[in-house]
N, C-alpha and C positions, 0 to 999 in steps of 0.2 A: 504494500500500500504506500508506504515511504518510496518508493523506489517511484511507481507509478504517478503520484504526485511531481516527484523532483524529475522527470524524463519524461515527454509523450512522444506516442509512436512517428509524430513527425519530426522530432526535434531527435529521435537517438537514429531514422534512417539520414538526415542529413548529414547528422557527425558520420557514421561510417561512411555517407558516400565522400563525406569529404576525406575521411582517414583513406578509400580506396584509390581517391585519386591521388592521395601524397604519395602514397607505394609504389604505385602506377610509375608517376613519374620517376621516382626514383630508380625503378628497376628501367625502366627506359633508359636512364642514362647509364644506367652498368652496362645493361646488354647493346650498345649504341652511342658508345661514347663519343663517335664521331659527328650524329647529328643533332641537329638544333629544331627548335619548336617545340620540346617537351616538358614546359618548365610546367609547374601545379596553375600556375596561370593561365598560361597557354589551353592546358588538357579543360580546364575548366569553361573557357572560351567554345573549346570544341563541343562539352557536353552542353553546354547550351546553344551553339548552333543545331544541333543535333535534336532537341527537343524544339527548336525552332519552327526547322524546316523536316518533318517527318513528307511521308511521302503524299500525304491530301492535299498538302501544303505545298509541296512542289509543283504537283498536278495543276492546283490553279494556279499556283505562278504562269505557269506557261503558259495557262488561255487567258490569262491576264495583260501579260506582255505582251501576245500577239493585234490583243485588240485594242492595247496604247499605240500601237504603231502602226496599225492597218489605220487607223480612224484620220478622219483630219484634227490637228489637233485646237482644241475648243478646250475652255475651264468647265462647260458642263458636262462634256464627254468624259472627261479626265475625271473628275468628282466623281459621276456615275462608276463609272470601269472602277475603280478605286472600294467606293461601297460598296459594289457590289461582292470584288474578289475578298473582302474584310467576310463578308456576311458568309460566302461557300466556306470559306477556310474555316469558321467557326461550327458551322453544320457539320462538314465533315469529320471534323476534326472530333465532335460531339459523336458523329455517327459509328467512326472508328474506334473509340475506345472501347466498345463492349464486344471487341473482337482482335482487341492486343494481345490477348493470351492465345489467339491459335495461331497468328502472326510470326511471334515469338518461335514458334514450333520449327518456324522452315525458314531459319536464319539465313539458308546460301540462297535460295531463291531470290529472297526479299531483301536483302543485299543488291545481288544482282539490276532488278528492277530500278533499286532505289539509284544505285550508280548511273544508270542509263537515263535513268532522268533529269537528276543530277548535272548531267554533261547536254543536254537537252536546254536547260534552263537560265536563266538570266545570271543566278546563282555561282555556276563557272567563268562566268566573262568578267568580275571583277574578283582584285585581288582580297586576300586575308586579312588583308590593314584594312581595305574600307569594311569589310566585314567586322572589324571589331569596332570602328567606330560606329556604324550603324547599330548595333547590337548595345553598343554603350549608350549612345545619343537618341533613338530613333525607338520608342516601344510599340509603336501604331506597322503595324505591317504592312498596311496600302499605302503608308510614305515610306517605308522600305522600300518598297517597288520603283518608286518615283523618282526617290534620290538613284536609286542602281541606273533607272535608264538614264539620270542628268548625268551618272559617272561617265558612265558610256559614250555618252553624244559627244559631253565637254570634252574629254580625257583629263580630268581632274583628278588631281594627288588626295592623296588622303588626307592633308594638310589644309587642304583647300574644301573638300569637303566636309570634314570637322568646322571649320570659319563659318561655312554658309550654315549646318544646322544650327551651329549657335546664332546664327544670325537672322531665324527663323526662316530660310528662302522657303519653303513648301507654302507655309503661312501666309507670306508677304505676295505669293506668285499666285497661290490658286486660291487661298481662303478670301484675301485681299477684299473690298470693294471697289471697283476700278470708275474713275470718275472719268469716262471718256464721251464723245460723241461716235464712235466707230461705224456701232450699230448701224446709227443712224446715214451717215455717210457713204462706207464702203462695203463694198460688197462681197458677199460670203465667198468664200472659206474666208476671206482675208480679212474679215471686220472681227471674226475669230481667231485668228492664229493671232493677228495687232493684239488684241486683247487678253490673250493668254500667254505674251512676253513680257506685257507691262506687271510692275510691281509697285506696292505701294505700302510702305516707303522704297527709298533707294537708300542702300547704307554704304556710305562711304569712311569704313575703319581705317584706310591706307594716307588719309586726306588728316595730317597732321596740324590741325587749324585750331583757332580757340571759336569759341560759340560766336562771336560776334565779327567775325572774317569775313571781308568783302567779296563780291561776287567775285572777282577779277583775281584773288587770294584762292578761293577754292578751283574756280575753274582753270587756274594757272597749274594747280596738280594735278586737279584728271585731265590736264591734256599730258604731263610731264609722267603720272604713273597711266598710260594712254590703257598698257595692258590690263590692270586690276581694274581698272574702271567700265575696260570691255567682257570682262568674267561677271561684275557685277548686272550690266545690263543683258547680258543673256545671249545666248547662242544669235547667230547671224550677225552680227553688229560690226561693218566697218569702218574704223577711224577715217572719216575725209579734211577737214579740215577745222582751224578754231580760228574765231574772229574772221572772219570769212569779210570779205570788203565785196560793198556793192555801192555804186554812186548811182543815185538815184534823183533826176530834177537839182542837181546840181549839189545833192549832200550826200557828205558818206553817213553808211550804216556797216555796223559790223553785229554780225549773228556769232554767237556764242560757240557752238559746236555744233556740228556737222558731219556725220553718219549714212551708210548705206547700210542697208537689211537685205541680205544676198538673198532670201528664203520669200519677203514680201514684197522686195522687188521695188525699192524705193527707197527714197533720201528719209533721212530720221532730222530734223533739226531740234535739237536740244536747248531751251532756254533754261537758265539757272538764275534764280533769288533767292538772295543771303536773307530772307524775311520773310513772314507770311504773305499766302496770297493774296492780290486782289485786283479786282475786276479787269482793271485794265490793263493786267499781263497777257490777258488771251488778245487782245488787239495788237498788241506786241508781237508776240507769237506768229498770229495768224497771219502777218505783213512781213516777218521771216518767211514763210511756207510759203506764201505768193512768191516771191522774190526768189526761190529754190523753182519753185513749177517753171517758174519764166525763163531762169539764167542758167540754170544746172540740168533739168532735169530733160534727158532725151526721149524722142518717141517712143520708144520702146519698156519704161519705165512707169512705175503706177503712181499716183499722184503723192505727192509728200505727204509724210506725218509729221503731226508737230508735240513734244514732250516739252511741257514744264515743268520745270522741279521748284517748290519750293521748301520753306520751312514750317510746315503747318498750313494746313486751309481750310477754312469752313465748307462741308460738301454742298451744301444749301446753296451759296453766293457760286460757288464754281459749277455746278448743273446751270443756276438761271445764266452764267457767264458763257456756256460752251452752245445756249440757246440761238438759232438764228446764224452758226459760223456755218460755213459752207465747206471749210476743209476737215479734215482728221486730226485732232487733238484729244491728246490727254492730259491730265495732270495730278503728280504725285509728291508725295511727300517726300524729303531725303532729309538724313539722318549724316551728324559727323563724326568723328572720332568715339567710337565704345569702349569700353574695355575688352581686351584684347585676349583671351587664351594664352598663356605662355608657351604653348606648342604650335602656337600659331605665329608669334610673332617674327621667328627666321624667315617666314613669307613673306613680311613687310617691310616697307622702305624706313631706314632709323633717318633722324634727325640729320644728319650729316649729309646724306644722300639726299635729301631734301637740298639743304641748304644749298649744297653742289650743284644742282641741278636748277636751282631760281636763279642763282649767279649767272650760271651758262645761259640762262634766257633773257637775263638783263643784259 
């Protein structure tokens, strides 16, 4: 009864499995002293990928994937496919446990199968490092999914995908509210895809700035760190130019940043405000996007989009603002300097490199 009280049957199988995986390990390195990967950390990592991904779980991985990437992609498509593979994985998963024990019976069989699927699945295309940071970071398995396929597409480090889940990209990319006119303006698939690369907010960790940095301050480092800032805006995004010179009726203007979306097939003009929105940055904006349709943009290409960033905006004021434009605009919030991951930080540009680098532009 003393015994029973001070130990329950979940608390003394966990000690032994942990006691089984110390030995584990350990006899792995007597008999394998030459290989690596078997530390009690490690083995642990494995037993829970293993309880993970069992094989019902594999199964809809696969009719999962297939139909994130057959689809066009959309936020509502994505959400759905998403819930849905959450909800089979859970049913089966339910369905199969009253049938573990005969399972168990025909270990080389079910082995078998399970390897071949295994190699089948999204599962083997990325490495064991993003596998443990998703496993560390990521409890939801439909954003498992999601992030595997951004590994994939990006070619993103494990370094880098660690930053973004801290950085909530799933959240900011597909949960987001997106304050665009799209819909309204461009035509499908591409009022969808537009809408399913926008984020909101934009974080820029790499942008070494204090809270009160003029616009000409920040966007003098996303042009100078060009690459983190094209990881941050998302797959297709080509740097074209910044401060773009246009003489117009006898004045200059100069547009902020300037981008091509090899996927949507059109000029991105980027405007930035060190300050919250208002009203009259979509007029702004929108006479950047003229000015690209007119001067830049060739036959062959689909008409400009235009991206505000600023620092906070009322959604209220920015729908009645985006009312009555006639081009493709969004606008999102961005964020500056966070706190950083310290295993993230050898990612990022230090101080110095900074400094080095606004010199060379002065």
């Amino acid at each position: 009864m003393e015994f029973g009280a001070t130990y329950t049957s979940a608390s003394i199988s966990k000690r032994l499995g942990a006691k089984i995986i110390d030995l584990l390990a350990k006899d792995l390195k007597t008999e394998f002293p030459k290989l690596k990967g078997f530390s009690v950390r490690n083995l642990k990592y494995m037993r829970k990928f293993a309880l993970d991904y069992p094989r019902p779980v594999i199964e809809q991985l696969i009719i999962a994937t297939e139909q994130l990437r057959s689809e066009e992609t959309s936020i509502t498509k994505v959400q759905k496919t998403l819930t849905t593979f959450v909800q089979q994985v859970a049913a089966q998963m339910q369905n199969s446990s009253s049938h573990q024990t005969k399972k168990m019976q025909q270990p080389a069989a079910q082995n078998e199968v399970y390897n071949d699927l295994f190699l089948q699945s999204i599962l083997a295309r990325i490495s064991w490092s993003h596998h443990l940071v998703l496993m560390d970071k990521v409890p939801n398995i439909g954003q498992r999914l999601w992030y595997m396929l951004h590994v994939i597409e990006r070619g993103i480090s494990r370094n880098i995908l660690g930053l973004q889940i801290e950085g909530n990209l799933f959240e900011r990319q597909i949960k987001a509210k997106k304050i665009t006119n799209f819909a309204r303006i461009l035509p499908l698939p591409q009022s969808d895809m537009a809408n399913y690369l926008l984020k909101d907010p934009y974080i820029f960790d790499f942008v070494q700035a204090k809270e009160n940095a003029d616009e000409r301050d920040i966007e003098s480092q996303l042009a100078n760190h060009v690459t983190k800032f094209l990881l941050e805006l998302g797959k297709g995004f080509a740097f074209i130019s910044r401060q773009q010179h246009f003489q117009i009726g006898g004045s200059d203007f100069y547009s902020d940043l300037i981008f091509y979306h090899t996927r949507l097939k059109c000029y991105v003009v980027v405007e930035l405000k060190a300050r919250p929105f208002q009203p009259g940055d979509v007029s702004q904006l929108n006479f950047y996007v003229n000015l690209v349709n007119d001067k830049l943009k060739a036959k062959d290409d689909n008409p400009t989009i235009g991206l505000l960033l600023c620092k906070g905006k009322n959604e209220v004021v920015a729908e009645y603002s985006l009312m009555g434009i006639s081009n493709a605009l969004g606008i999102s919030d961005y964020q500056l300097s966070k706190v950083v991951p310290e295993e993230i930080k050898s990612q990022l540009p230090d101080i110095k490199e900074i400094e080095k680098e606004l010199k060379e532009l002065d």
